[in-house]
C-alpha positions as CSV (number, residue, x, y, z in Angstrom):
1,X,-23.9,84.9,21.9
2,X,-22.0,84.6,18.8
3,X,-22.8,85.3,15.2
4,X,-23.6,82.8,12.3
5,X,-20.9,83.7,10.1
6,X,-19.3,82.1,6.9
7,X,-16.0,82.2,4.3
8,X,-15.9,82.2,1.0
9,X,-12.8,81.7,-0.9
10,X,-9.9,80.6,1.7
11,X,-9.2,76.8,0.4
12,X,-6.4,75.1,-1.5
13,X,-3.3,76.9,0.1
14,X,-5.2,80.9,-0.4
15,X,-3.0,83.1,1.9
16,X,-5.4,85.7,3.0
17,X,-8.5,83.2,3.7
18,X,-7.4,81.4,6.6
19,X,-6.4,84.6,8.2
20,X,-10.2,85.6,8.2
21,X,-11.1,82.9,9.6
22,X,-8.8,83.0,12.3
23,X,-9.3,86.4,12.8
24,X,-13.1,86.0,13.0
25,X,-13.1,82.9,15.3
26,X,-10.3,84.5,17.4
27,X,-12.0,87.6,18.5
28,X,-15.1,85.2,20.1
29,X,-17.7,87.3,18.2
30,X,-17.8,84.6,15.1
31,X,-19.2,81.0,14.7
32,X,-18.2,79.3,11.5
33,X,-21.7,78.0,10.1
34,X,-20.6,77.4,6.4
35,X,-18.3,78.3,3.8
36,X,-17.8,78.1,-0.1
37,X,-14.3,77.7,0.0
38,X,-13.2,76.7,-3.5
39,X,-14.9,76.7,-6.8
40,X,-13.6,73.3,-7.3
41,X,-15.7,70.5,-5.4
42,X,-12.7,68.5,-4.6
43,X,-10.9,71.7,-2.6
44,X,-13.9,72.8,-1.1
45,X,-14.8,69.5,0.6
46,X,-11.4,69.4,1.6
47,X,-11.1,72.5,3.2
48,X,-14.8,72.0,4.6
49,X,-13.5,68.7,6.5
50,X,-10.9,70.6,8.0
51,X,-12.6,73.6,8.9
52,X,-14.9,71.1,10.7
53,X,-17.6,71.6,8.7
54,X,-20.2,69.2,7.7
55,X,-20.6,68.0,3.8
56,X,-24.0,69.8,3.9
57,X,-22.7,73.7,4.9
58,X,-19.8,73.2,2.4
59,X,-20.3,74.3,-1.2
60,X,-18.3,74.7,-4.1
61,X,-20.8,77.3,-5.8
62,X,-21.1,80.7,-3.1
63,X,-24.7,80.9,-5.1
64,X,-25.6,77.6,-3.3
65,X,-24.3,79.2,0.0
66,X,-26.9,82.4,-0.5
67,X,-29.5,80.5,-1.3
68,X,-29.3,78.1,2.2
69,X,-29.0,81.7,4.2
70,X,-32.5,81.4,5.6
71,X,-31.8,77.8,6.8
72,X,-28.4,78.6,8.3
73,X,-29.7,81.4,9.7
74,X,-26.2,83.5,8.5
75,X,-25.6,87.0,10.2
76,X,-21.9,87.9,8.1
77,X,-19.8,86.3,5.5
78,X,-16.4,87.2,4.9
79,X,-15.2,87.5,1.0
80,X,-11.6,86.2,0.5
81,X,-11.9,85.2,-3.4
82,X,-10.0,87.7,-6.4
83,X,-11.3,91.4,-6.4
84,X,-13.0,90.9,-9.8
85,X,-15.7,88.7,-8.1
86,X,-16.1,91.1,-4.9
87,X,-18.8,93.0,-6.2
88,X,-21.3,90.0,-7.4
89,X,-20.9,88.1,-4.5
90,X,-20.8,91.0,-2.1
91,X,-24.1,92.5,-4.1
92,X,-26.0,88.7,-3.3
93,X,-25.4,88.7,0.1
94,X,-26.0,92.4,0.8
95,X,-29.6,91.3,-0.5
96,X,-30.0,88.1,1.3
97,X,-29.5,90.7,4.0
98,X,-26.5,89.2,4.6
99,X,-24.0,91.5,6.6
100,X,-20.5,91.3,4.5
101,X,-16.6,91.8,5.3
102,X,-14.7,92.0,2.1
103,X,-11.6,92.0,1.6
104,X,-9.6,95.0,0.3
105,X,-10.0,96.0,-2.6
106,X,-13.5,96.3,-2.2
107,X,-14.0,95.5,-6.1
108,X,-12.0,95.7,-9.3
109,X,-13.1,98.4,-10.8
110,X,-13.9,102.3,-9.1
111,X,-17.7,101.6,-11.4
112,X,-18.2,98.2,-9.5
113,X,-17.4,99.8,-5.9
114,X,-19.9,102.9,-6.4
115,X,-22.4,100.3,-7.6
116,X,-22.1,98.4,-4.9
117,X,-22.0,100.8,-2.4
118,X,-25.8,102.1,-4.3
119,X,-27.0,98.0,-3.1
120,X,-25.3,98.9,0.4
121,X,-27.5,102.1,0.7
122,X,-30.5,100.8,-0.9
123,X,-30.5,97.5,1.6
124,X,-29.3,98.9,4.4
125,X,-26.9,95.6,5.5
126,X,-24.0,96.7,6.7
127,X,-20.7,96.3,4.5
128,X,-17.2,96.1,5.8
129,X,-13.8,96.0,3.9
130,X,-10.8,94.7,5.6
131,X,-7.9,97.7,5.9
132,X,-6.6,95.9,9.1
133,X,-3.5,97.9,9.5
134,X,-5.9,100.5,10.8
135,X,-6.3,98.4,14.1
136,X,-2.8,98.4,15.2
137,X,-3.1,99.8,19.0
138,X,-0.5,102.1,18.2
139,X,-1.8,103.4,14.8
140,X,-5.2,103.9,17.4
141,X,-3.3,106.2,19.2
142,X,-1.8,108.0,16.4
143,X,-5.5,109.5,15.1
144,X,-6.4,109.7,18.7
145,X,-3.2,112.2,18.9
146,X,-3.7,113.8,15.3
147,X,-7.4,114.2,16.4
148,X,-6.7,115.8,20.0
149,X,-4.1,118.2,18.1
150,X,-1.3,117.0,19.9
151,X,0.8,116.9,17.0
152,X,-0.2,120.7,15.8
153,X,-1.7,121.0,12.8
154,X,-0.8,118.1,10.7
155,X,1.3,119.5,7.4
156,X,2.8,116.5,5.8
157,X,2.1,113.0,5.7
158,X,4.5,110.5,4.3
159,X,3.4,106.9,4.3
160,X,5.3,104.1,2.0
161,X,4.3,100.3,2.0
162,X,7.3,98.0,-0.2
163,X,7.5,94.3,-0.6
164,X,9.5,92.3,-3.3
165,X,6.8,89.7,-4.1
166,X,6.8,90.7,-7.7
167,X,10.8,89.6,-8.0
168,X,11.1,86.8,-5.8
169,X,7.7,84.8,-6.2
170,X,8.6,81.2,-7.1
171,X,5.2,79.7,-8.0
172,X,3.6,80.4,-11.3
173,X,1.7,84.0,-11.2
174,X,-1.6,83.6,-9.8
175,X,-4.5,85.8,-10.6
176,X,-3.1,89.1,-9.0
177,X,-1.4,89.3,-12.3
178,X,-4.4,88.9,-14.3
179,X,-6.1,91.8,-14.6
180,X,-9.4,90.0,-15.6
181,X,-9.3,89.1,-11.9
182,X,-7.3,91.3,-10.0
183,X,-8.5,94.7,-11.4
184,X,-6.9,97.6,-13.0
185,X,-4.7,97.9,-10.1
186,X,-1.5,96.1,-9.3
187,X,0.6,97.1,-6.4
188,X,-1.4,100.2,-6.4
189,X,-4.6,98.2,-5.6
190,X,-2.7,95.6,-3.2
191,X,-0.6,97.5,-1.0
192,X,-0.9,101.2,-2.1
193,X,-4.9,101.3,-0.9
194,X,-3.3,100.1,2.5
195,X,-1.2,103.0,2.4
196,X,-3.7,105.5,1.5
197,X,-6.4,104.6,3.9
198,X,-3.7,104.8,6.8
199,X,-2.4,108.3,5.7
200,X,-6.1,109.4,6.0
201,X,-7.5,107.1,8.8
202,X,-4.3,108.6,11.0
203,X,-4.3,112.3,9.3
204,X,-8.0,112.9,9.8
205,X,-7.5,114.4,6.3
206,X,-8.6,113.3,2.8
207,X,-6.7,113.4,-0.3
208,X,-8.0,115.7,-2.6
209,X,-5.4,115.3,-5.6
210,X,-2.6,113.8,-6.6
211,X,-0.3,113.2,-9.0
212,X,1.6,109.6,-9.9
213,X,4.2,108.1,-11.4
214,X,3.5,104.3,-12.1
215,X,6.5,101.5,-12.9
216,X,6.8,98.2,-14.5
217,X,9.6,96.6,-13.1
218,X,9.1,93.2,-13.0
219,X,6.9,93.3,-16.3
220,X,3.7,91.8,-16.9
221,X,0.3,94.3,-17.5
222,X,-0.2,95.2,-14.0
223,X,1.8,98.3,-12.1
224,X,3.7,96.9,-9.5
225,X,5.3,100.3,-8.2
226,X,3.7,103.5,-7.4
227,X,5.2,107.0,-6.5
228,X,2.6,109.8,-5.5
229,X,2.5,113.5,-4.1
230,X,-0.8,114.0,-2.4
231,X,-2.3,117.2,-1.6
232,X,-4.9,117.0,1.5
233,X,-8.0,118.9,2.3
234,X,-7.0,120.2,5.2
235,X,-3.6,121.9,3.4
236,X,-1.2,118.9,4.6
237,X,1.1,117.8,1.5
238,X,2.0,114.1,1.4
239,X,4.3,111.6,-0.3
240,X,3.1,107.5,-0.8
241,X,5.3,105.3,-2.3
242,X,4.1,102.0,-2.8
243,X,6.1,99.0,-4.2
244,X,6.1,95.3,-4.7
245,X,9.1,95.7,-6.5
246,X,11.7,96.6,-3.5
247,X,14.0,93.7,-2.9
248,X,14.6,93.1,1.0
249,X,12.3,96.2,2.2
250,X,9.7,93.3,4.4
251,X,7.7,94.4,6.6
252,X,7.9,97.9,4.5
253,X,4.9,99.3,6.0
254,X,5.7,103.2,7.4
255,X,3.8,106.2,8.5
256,X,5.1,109.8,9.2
257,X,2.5,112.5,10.4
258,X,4.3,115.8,11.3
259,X,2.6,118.6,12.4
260,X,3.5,122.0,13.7
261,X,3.8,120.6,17.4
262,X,5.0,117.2,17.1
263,X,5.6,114.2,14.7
264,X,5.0,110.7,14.8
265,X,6.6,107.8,13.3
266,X,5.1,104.2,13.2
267,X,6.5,101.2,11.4
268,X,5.2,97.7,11.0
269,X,8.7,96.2,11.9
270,X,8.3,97.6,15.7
271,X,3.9,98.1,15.2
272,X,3.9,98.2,19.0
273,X,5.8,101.3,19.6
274,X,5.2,105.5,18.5
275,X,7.9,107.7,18.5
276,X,7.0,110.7,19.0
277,X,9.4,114.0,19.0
278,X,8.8,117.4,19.5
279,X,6.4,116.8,21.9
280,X,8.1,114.5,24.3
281,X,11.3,112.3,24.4
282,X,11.4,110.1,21.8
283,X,10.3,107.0,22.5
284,X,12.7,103.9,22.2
285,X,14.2,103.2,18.7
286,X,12.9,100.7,16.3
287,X,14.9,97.3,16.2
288,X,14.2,94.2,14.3
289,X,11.7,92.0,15.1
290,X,11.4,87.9,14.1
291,X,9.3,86.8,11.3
292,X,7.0,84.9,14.3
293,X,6.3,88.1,16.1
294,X,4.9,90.3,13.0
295,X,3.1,87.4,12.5
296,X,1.7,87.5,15.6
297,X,1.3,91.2,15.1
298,X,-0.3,91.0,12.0
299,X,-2.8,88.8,13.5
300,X,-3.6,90.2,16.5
301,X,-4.4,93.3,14.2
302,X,-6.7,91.6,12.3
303,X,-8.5,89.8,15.3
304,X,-9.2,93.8,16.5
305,X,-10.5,94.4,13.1
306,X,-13.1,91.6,13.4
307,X,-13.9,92.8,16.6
308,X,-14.5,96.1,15.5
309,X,-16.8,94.9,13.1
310,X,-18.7,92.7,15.8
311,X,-19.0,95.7,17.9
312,X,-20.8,97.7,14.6
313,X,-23.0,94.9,13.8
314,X,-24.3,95.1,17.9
315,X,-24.4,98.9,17.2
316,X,-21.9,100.1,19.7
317,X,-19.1,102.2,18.4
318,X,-16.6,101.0,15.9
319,X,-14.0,102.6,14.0
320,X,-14.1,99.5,11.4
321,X,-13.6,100.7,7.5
322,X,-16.9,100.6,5.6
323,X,-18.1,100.9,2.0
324,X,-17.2,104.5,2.4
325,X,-13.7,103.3,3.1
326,X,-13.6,100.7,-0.2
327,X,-15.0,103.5,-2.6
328,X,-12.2,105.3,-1.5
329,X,-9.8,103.4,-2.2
330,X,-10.5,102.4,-6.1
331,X,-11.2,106.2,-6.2
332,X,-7.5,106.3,-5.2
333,X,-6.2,103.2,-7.8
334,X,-8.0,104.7,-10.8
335,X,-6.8,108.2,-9.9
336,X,-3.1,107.0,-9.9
337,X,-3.5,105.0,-13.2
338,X,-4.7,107.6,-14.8
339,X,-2.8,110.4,-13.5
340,X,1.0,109.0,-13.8
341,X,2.4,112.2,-14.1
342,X,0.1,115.0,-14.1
343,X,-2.0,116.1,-11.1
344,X,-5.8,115.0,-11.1
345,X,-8.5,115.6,-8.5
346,X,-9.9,112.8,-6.4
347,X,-13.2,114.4,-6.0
């Protein structure tokens, strides 16, 4: 039996949206019920009609789609809309007992996430934010290996995520570069919490300080280049470099964790293979893959992420990030903004 479950945000050409959905309806756990796809009626009917949807579970307000919970009989809604409206809408379904999956960043602001993580508490419905890199099989069995102290103890971690949107984007800037939407946080928010919840989801340490050093490349208000020295808990040092600002550097999602045994090297341009050296022969190299197979990567990594969170919301084990996870990662953002060049703790 499948779950009532709607989208909001997704419509008129959004990139992350349909992704949700596909995840969600691909991993069999999800029925699409409703959605409030676009704030402006014309785009949401639209995208309604070809989500095959009927006029009546399609609405341009997401205040109309709380309200017509108890009639739809809704389970989970998914939250695809700018970060700065995360924390309202996530906070109104929470209390329409709504279970939520937001996307990352959990919110705009670290204030907004601890607030909403106080509703999460106080309700009890279960929250989920969207850090699908962490359900990459292979990334799996890189914590499973860290855990089981294959690798030693783990002493450095040194994870980088770079993309050149920022430079080549052709289209007029959308509301990623408006702080008033996107946050505080530019690349640091949109690819550098990525980064930092893989270094500790893999680690199975926490970053206790750090210390930044933000750029401005491409200009504009928003950081779109972070460079950070992390000191973990568990006495592992770290490096995260996160960029949108790197010409070329797609898919620029990496992961090193060397320990005293062993280290282990995952990259998003060959996601289905570990090396691994110290501790046995190094597995294959990394070679190139085609645009079509990250693709199909990146999707089959999300579709595990919504099954994760299926498998949580029917109470059987899931290792699917959680309100926890989002805190964490505006805990991070604001940290780096404020730090840029001086070490400050994240505690």
């Amino acid at each position: 039996m499948t779950l009532p479950w709607a989208l909001v945000g997704g419509g008129g050409g959004a990139m992350i949206g349909p992704m949700h959905r596909a995840a969600a309806l691909g991993c069999g756990a999800f029925t699409l019920v409703a959605a409030a796809p676009s704030s402006r009626a014309e785009v949401a009917a639209k995208t309604g009609a070809e989500w095959g949807l009927p006029p009546a579970a399609t609405f341009a307000d997401w205040r109309d789609l709380v309200a017509a919970t108890p009639v739809l009989g809704l389970r989970a809604v998914s939250i695809a809309t700018p970060n700065a409206l995360h924390a309202e809408q996530a906070s109104a379904f929470l209390r329409a007992g709504v279970a939520v999956i937001c996307d990352k960043p959990l919110t705009g602001t670290l204030a907004e996430a601890e607030a909403l993580a106080a509703v999460q508490a106080a309700t009890g419905t279960p929250l989920f934010v969207t850090y699908n890199y962490s359900a990459f099989p292979r990334i799996r069995e890189a914590r499973a290996m860290a855990a089981a102290g294959d690798l030693g103890t783990v002493t450095q971690v040194l994870v980088e995520f770079a993309q050149d949107g920022r430079l080549t984007e052709r289209k007029p800037r959308g509301w990623r570069h408006d702080p008033a939407l996107s946050g505080a946080g530019g690349a640091s928010a949109d690819v550098g919490t990525h980064a930092f919840h893989l270094a500790e989801f893999v680690s199975g340490q926490r970053v206790s300080a750090l210390a930044a050093d933000i750029q401005h490349v491409a200009g504009g208000p928003l950081d779109d280049g972070v460079h950070a020295l992390l000191r973990f808990d568990g006495g592992a040092r770290g490096l995260l470099w996160a960029t949108q600002a790197a010409p070329g550097t797609r898919p620029g999602l990496r992961l090193r964790v060397v320990g005293t045994r062993a280290s282990l090297d995952w990259h998003l341009a060959a996601p289905d293979q570990l090396p691994v050296t110290g501790l046995k022969v190094p597995a294959p190299g990394m070679m190139p893959v085609s645009p079509d197979e990250l693709t199909a990567s990146f999707t089959a990594a999300f579709t595990a992420l919504y099954a994760d969170i299926a498998a949580a919301l029917a109470g059987r084990p899931s290792l699917a990030p959680d309100v926890a996870d989002g805190v964490r990662g505006l805990r991070f953002v604001e940290t780096v903004l404020a730090s840029n060049g001086r070490w400050l703790s994240m505690a």
